[in-house]
C-alpha positions in Angstrom: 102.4 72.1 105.3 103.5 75.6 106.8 101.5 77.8 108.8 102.4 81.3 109.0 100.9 84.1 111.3 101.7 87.9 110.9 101.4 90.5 113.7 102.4 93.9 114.0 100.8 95.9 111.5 98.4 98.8 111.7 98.3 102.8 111.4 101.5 104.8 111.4 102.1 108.4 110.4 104.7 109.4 107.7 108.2 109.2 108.6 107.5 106.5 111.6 108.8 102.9 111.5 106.9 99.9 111.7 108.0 96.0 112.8 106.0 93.1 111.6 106.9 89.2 112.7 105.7 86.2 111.3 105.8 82.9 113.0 106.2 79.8 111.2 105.0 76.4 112.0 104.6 72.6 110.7 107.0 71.1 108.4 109.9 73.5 108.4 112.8 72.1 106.5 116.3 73.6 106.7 117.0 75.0 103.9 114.7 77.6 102.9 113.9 81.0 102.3 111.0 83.4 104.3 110.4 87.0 103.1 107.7 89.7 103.2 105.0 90.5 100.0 102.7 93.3 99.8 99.6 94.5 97.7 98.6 97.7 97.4 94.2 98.6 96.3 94.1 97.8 92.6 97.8 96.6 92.2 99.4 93.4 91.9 101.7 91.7 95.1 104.9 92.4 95.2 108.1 91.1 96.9 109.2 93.5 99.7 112.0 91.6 100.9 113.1 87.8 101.5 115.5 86.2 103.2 117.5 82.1 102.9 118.1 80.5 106.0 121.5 80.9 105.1 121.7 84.4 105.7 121.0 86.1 102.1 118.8 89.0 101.6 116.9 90.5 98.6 114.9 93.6 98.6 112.8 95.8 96.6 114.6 98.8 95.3 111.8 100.7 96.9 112.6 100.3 100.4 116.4 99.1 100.5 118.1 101.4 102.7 114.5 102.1 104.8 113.1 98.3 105.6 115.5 95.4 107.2 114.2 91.7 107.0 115.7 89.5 109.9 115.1 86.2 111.2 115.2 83.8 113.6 116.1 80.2 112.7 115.8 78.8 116.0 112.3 80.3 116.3 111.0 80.1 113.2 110.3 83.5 112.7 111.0 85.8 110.0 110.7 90.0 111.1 110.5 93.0 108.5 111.6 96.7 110.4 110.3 99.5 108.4 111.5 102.7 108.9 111.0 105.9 107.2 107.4 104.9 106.1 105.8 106.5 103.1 102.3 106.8 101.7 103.5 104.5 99.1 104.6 102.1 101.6 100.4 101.5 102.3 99.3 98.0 101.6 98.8 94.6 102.8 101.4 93.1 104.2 101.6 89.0 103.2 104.3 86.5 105.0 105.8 84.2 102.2 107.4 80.9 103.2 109.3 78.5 100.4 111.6 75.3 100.3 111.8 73.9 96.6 108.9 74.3 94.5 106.1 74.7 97.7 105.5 77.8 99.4 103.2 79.2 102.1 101.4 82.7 102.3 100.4 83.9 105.7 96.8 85.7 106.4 98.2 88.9 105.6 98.5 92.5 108.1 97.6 95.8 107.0 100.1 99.0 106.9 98.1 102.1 106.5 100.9 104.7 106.5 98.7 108.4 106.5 98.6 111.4 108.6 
């Protein structure tokens, strides 16, 4: 069992940036992979961006070139920097942890991007 804690969300205007961590905890195994969902009012989650413990990325074409997921193997912690926020970019926020077939889902930390 993983927990997983979010922080760093909240109210930014257009054009500003944004950095969200997630702290992992519990049975952490090597070899896996932590990333970033979202979920929009009245849509369905979405991957943002994720990210192996071996260093490979994956990202939504929506934000490649504006977010950057990083992370910390020796802390367990996984970090998402948005920049160039949009409207669109509005939504709740959801820390994803997976090794093999289980995976964890953090609490989840609102981005409201709006002037």
């Amino acid at each position: 069992q993983v927990q997983l804690v979010e922080s760093g969300g909240g109210l930014v205007q257009p054009g500003g940036s944004l950095r969200l961590s997630c702290a992992a905890s519990g049975s952490i195994f090597s070899s896996n992979v932590m990333g970033w969902y979202r979920q929009a009012p009245g849509k369905q989650r979405e991957l943002v961006a994720d990210m192996t413990s071996g260093g490979s990325t994956n990202y939504a074409g929506s934000v490649f070139g504006r977010f950057t997921i990083s992370r910390d193997n020796a802390k367990n912690m996984v970090y998402l920097q948005m920049n160039s926020l949009k409207p669109e970019d509005t939504a709740v926020y959801y820390c994803r942890f997976v090794v093999g077939p289980f995976g964890s889902w953090g609490q989840g930390t609102q981005v409201t991007v709006s002037s």
